[in-house]
KESEVEX-402716 format. One record per residue (C-alpha): residue number from 1; x negated, y negated, z. Coordinates in pm, 1 decimal. Layout:
% residues N
+------+----------+----------+----------+
: gupa :       xx :       yy :       zz :
+------+----------+----------+----------+
:  NUM :        X :        Y :        Z :
...
+------+----------+----------+----------+
This chain:
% residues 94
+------+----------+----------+----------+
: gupa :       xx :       yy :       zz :
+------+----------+----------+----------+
:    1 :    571.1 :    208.1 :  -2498.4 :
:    2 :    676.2 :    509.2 :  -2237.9 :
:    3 :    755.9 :    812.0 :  -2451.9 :
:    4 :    973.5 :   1094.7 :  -2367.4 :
:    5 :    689.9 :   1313.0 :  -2349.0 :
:    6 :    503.1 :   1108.1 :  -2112.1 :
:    7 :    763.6 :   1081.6 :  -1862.9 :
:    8 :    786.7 :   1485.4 :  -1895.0 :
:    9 :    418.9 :   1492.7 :  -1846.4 :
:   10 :    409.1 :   1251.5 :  -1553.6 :
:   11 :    695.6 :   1468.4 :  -1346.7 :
:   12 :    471.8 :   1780.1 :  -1418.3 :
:   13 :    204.8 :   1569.2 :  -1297.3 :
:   14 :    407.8 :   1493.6 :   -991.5 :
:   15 :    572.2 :   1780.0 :   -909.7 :
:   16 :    911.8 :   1614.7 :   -976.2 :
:   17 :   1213.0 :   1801.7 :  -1151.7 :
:   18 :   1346.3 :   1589.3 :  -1414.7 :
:   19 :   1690.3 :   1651.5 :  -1537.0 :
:   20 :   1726.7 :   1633.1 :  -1903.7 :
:   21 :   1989.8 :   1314.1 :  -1829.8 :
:   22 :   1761.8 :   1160.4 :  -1646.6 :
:   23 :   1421.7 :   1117.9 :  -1894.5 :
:   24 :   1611.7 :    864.9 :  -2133.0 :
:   25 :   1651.7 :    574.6 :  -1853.2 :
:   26 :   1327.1 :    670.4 :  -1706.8 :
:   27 :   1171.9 :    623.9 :  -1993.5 :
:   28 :   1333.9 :    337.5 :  -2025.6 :
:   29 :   1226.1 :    204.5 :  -1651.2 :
:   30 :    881.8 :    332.7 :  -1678.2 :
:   31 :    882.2 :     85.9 :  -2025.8 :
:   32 :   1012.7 :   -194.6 :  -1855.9 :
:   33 :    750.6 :   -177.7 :  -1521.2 :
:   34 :    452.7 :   -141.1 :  -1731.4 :
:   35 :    576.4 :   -455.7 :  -1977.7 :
:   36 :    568.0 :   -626.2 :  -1586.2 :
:   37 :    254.2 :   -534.8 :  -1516.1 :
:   38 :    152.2 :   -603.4 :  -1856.2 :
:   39 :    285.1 :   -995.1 :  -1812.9 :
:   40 :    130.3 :  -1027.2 :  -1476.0 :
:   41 :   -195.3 :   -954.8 :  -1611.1 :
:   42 :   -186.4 :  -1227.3 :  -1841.7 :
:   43 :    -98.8 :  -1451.3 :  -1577.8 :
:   44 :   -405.7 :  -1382.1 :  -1367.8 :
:   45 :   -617.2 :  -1392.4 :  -1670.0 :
:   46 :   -531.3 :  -1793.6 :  -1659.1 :
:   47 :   -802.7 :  -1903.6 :  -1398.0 :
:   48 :   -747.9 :  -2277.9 :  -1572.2 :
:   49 :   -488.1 :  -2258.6 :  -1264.3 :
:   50 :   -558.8 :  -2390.5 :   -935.1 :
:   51 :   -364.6 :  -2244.4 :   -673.6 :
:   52 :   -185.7 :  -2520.0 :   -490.5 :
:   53 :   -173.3 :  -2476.6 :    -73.7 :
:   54 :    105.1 :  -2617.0 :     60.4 :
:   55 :    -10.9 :  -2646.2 :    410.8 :
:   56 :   -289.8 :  -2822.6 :    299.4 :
:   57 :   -523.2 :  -2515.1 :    449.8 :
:   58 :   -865.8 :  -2515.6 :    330.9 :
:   59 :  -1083.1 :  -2256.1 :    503.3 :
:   60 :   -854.2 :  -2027.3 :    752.4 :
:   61 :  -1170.7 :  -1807.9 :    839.9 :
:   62 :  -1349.1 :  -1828.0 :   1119.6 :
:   63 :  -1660.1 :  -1616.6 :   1278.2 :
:   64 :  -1611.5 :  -1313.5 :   1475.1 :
:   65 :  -1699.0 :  -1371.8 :   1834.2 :
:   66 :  -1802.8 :  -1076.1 :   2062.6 :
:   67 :  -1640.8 :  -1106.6 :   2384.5 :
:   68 :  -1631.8 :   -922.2 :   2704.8 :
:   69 :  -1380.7 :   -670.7 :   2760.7 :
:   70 :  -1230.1 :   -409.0 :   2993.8 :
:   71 :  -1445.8 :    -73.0 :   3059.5 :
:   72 :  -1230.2 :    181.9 :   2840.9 :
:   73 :  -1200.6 :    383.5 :   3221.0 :
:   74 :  -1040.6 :     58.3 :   3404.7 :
:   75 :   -754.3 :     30.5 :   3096.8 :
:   76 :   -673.6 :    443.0 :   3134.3 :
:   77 :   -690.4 :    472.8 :   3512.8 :
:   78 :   -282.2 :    486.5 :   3510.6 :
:   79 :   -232.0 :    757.3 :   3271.2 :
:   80 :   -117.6 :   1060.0 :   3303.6 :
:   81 :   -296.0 :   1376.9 :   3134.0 :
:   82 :   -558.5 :   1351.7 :   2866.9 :
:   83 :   -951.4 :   1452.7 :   2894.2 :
:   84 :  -1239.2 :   1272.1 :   2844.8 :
:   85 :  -1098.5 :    938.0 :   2741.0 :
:   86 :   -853.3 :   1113.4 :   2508.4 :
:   87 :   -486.7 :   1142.7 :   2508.6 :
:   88 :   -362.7 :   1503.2 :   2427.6 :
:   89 :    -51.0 :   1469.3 :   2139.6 :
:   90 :    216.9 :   1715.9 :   2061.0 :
:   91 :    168.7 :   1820.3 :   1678.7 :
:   92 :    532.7 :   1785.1 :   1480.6 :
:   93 :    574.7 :   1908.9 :   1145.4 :
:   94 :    895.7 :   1875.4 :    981.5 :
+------+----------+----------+----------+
């Protein structure tokens, strides 16, 4: 169970400002997720459970082939700017 205190602990944590209205139904949220995640791990604990594929897909995977490509010089040749292979970006900060 989510106390009051931990909630007040968590936003301190967090940086978060907490109105005094708003720890009841967060506590009361923060109760109910973690009961969730509480019932989910129960459910994967059951490995009695085979998962059933619909599509009838046994292996998907297949091996990584190496292939030929394009010299990194042929694919930039229509740019415009940039040095050494490298594309020069405008920092933003907002």
């Amino acid at each position: 169970m989510v106390t009051r205190e931990d909630i007040i602990k968590i936003a301190k944590l967090a940086k978060l400002s907490v109105e005094e209205d708003e720890i009841e139904q967060l506590t009361k949220d923060m109760s109910e997720i973690i009961s969730f995640a509480d019932t989910i791990n129960t459910a994967v604990e059951d490995e009695d459970t085979e998962f059933d594929d619909i599509n009838n897909i046994v292996n998907a995977f297949h091996e990584d082939e190496v292939i030929e490509s394009f010299h990194r010089d042929e694919i930039l040749k229509n740019r415009e700017g940039g040095e050494n292979g490298c594309f020069l970006v405008k920092k933003r900060v907002k």
